[in-house]
C-alpha atoms as one frame of an Amber mdcrd trajectory, in Angstrom:
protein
  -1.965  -4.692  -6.490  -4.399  -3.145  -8.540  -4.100   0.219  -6.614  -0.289
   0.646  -7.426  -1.484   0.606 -11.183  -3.845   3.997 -11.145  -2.249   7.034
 -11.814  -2.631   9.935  -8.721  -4.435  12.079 -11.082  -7.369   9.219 -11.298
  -7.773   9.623  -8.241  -7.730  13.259  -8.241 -10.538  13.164 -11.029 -12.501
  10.598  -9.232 -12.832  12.887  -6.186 -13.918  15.928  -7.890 -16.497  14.026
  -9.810 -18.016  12.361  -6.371 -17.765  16.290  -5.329 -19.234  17.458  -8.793
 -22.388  14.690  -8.509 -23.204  16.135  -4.966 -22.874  19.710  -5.516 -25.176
  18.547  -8.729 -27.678  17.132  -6.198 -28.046  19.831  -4.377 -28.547  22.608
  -6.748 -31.114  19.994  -7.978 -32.724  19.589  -5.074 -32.878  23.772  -4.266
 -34.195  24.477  -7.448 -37.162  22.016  -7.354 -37.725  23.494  -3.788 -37.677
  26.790  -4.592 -40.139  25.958  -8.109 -42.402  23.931  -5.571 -42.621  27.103
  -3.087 -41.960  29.729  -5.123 -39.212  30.971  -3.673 -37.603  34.560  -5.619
 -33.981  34.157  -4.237 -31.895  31.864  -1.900 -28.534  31.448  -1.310 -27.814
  28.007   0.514 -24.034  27.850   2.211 -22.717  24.085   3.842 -20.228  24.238
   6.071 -18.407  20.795   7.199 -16.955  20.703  10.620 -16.056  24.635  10.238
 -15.121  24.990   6.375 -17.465  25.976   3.672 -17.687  23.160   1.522 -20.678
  24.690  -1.040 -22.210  28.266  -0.977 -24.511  29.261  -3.769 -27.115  31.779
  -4.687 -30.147  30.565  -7.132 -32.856  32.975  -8.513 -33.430  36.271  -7.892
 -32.058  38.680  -5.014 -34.311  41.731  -7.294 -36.630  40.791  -9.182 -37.534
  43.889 -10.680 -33.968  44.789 -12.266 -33.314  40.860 -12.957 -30.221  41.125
 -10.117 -29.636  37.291  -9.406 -28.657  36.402  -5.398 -25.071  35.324  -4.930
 -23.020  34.046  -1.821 -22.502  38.108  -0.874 -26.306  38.627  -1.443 -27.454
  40.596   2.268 -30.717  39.339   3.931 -33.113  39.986   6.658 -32.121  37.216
   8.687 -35.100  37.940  11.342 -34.814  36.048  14.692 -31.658  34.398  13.663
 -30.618  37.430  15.324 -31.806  36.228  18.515 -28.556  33.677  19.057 -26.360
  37.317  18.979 -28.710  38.858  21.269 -27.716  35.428  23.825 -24.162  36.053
  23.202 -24.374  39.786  24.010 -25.958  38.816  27.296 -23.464  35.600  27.942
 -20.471  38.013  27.393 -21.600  40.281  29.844 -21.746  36.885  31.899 -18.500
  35.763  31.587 -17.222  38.729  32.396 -19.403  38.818  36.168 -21.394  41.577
  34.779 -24.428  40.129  34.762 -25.874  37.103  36.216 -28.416  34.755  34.433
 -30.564  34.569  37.748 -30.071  38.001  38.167 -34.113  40.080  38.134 -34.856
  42.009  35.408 -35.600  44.860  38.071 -31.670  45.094  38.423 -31.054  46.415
  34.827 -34.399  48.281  34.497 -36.318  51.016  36.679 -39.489  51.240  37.226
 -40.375  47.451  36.263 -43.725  46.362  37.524 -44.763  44.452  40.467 -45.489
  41.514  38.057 -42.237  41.500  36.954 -40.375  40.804  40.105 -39.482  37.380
  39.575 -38.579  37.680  35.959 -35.279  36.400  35.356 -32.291  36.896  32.615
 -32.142  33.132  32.249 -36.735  33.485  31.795 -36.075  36.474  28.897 -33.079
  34.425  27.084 -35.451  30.786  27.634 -39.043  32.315  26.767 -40.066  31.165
  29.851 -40.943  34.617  31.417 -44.399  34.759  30.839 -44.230  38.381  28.865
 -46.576  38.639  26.354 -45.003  37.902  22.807 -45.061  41.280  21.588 -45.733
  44.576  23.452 -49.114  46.573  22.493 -46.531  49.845  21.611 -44.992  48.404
  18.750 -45.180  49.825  15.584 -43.404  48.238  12.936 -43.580  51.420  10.610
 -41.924  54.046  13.510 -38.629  54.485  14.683 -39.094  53.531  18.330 -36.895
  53.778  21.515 -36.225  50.133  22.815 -37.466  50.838  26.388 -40.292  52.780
  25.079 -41.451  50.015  23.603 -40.569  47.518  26.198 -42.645  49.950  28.663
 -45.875  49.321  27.058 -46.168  46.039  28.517 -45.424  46.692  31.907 -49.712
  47.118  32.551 -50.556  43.837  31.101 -50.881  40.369  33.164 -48.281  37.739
  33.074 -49.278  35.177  30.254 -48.214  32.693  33.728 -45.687  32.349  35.995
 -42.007  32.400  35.229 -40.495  29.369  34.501 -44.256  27.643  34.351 -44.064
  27.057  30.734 -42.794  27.866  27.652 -43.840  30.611  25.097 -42.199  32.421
  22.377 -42.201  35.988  23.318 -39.882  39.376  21.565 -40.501  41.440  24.521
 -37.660  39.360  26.203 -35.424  40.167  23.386 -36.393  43.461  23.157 -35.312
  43.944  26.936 -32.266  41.527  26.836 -30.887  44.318  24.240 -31.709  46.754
  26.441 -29.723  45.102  29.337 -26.597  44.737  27.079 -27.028  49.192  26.193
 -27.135  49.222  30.395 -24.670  47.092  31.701 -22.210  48.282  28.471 -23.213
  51.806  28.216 -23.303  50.857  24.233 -26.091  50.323  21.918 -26.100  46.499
  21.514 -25.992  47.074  17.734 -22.730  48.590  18.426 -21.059  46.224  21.546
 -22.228  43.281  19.351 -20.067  44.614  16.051 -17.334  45.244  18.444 -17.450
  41.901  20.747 -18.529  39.828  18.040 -18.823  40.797  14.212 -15.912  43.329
  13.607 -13.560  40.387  15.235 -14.569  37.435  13.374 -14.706  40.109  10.044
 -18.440  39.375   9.520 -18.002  42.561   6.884 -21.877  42.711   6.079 -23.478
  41.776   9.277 -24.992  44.951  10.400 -28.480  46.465  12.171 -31.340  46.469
   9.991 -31.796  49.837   8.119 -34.278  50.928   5.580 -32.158  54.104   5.052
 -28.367  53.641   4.730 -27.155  52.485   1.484 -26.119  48.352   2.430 -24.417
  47.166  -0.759 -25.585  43.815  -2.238 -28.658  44.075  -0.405 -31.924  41.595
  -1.238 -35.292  42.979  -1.761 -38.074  41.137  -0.457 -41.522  39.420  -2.085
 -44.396  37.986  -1.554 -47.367  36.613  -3.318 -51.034  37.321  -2.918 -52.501
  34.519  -4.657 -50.707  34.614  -7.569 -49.531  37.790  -7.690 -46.443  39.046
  -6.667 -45.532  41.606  -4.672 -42.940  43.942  -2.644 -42.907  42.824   1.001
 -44.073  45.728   3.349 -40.763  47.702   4.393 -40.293  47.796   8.079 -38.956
  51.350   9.831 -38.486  49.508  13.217 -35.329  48.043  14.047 -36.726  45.074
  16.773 -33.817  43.615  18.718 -35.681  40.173  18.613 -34.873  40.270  14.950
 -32.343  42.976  14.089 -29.468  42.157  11.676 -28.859  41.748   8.220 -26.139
  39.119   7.320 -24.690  37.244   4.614 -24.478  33.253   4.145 -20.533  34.040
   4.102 -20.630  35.937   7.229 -23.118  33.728   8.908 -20.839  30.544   7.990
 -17.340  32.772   9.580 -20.044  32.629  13.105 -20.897  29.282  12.514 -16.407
  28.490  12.347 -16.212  30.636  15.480 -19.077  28.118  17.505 -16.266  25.431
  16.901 -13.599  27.464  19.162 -13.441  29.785  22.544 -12.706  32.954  20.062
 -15.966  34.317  20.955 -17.480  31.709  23.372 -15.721  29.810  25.359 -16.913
  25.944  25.507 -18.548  26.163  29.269 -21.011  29.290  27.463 -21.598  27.633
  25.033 -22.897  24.155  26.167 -25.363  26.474  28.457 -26.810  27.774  25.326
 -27.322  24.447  24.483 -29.063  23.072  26.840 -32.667  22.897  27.093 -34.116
  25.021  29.506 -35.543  23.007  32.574 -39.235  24.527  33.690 -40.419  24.825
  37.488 -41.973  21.245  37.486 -38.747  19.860  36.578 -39.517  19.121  32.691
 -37.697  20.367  30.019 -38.285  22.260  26.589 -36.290  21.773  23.633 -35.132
  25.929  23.944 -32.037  26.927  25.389 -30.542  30.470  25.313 -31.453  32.110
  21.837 -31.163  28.710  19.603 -33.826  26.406  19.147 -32.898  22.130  20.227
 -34.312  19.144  18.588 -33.239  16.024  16.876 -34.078  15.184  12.994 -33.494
  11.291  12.206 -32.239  11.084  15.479 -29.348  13.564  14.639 -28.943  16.153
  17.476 -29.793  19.567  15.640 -29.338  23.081  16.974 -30.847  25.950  14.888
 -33.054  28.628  14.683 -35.725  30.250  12.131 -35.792  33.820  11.098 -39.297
  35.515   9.794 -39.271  39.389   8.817 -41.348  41.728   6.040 -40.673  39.066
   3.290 -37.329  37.046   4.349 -37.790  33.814   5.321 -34.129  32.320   7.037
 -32.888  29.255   8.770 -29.657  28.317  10.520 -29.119  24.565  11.431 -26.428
  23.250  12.339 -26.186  18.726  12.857 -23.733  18.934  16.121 -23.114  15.028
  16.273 -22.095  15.307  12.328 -20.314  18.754  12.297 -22.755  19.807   9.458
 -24.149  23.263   9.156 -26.718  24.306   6.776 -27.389  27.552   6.241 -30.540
  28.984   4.307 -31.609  32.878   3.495 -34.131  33.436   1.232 -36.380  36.695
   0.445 -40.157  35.390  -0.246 -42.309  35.388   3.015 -44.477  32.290   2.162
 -40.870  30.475   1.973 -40.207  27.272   4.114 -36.333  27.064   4.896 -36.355
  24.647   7.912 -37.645  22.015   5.502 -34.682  22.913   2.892 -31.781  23.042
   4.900 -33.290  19.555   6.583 -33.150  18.101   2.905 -29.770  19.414   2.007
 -28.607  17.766   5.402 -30.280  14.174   4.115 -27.677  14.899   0.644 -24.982
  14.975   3.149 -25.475  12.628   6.172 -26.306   9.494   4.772 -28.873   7.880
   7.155 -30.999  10.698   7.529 -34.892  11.431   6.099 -35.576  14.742   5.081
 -39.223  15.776   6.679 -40.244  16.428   2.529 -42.200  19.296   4.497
């Protein structure tokens, strides 16, 4: 047979050339995306079924001092974060500490009246009603969490829990504050213990403008065709606190695959969409964002903050996980890591969006 006639090493070379072509693809593809949008820097990592199978950084993580991003390159990852928040809280769950129909009012004094019926399950769905952010904010203080979270006790419910759905930060801001309660930690600090330090996610860390974070991106953005730094945020907002690394962020996405962290029965809950009071559902379940692209089941979630722009998607049915961090605000990295995902999984479209 004609098979018993090539050499092993043919075979060999014919491999890493197949590999070669796609990884060619790619970078092709993320440097004609990031020309179209004007993206600074990026680093892109696939992971296959666990196992990082390409991770690469492309233009610029400074663009002042000419410092190009690389796989180790630290970002803003914005509400990314959120999914850590949810496994904060679900920790706390599996270990009876807290209980997803459990009020608000149990973790929190002086809640108002309005708030009575707001859940755990409402704040980690975006179903509560809370306004989306609280009028105390103020993204250029250093603000207590519950300080903050207090300044939206006066104002009306946006609509009754569990009515509808709407994308609101207060909820993150007092899930976090329920994991400092019920832990007696700072969640920065029981989610590196619970969660970072033990899958050695090295860089993942709480936003600071002050400490010295090596390898860490600067941020751009463009007015018209100038560009500029992004604005430098002082506040550290639970809904969208960590820095992280494609490498560390690809070690979480390995851990989603086993019970080191979450075990499977947690994990399918944060999966599912959450089901509203009419008996609908909306594609949100507990900190990650559901939908379907090319009729491939997709569970991810976007991350905007002061001039990063990040998305984390991971193809369930196809064990394909795209991450993308980039630091230019006006940058569009659901529509990348869709397109990588149409290099890899051969009958799907990317949304060219």
């Amino acid at each position: 047979m004609l098979l018993k006639r090539i050499p092993l090493y043919a075979f060999v070379l014919l491999f890493v050339a197949a590999v070669t072509a796609q990884a060619d693809k790619v970078d092709d593809y993320i440097k004609a995306e990031m020309e179209k949008q004007r993206i600074i820097g990026l680093t892109l990592a696939v992971i296959k079924d666990g196992k990082i199978i390409k991770v690469e950084g492309y233009g610029k993580a400074n663009a002042e001092l000419n410092i190009p991003a690389r796989p180790e390159t630290v970002y803003k990852i914005g509400s990314v974060s959120k999914q850590f928040i949810a496994t904060g809280i679900m920790l706390l769950v599996n270990e009876g500490k807290v209980n997803l129909d459990d009020k608000v009012s149990k973790f929190l004094e002086g809640t108002p009246d309005t708030w009575k019926d707001i859940t755990v399950r409402h704040l980690l769905t975006h179903t509560s009603g809370i306004i989306r952010e609280a009028p105390g904010f103020q993204a250029y203080k250093v603000q207590n969490d519950l300080d903050v979270i207090k300044t939206a006790y006066p104002l009306p419910l946006r609509f009754t829990p569990g009515e509808k759905w709407e994308y609101c930060n207060v909820g993150y801001f007092t899930l976090a504050e329920i994991i400092h309660k019920v832990s007696g930690k700072s969640w920065g600090d029981y989610l590196s213990e619970r969660v970072f330090k033990p899958l050695e996610m090295n860089a993942t860390r709480i936003t600071s403008v002050t400490e010295i974070v090596q390898n860490r991106a600067d941020s751009y953005s463009w007015e018209k065709d100038n560009l500029q730094n992004a604005g430098e945020l002082l506040a550290v907002r639970p809904s969208g606190a960590f820095l992280s690394t494609a490498l560390d962020l690809a070690k979480w996405d390995a851990a989603l695959y086993t019970d080191k962290i979450l075990k499977q029965s947690l994990r399918e809950q944060m999966w599912t969409p959450v089901k509203l009071n009419n008996g609908t559902t909306h594609p949100y379940g507990l900190g990650w964002e559901l939908s379907t692209a090319s009729g491939h089941k997709l569970v991810h979630h976007g991350g905007t903050l002061s001039g990063f722009r990040s998305q984390f998607a991971r193809f369930i049915d196809d064990g394909l996980t795209v991450i993308v961090l980039t630091n230019t605000g006006n940058a569009r990295p659901d529509s990348i890591a869709r397109g990588v995902a149409a290099l890899y999984i051969p009958d799907m479209v990317s949304s060219g969006k």
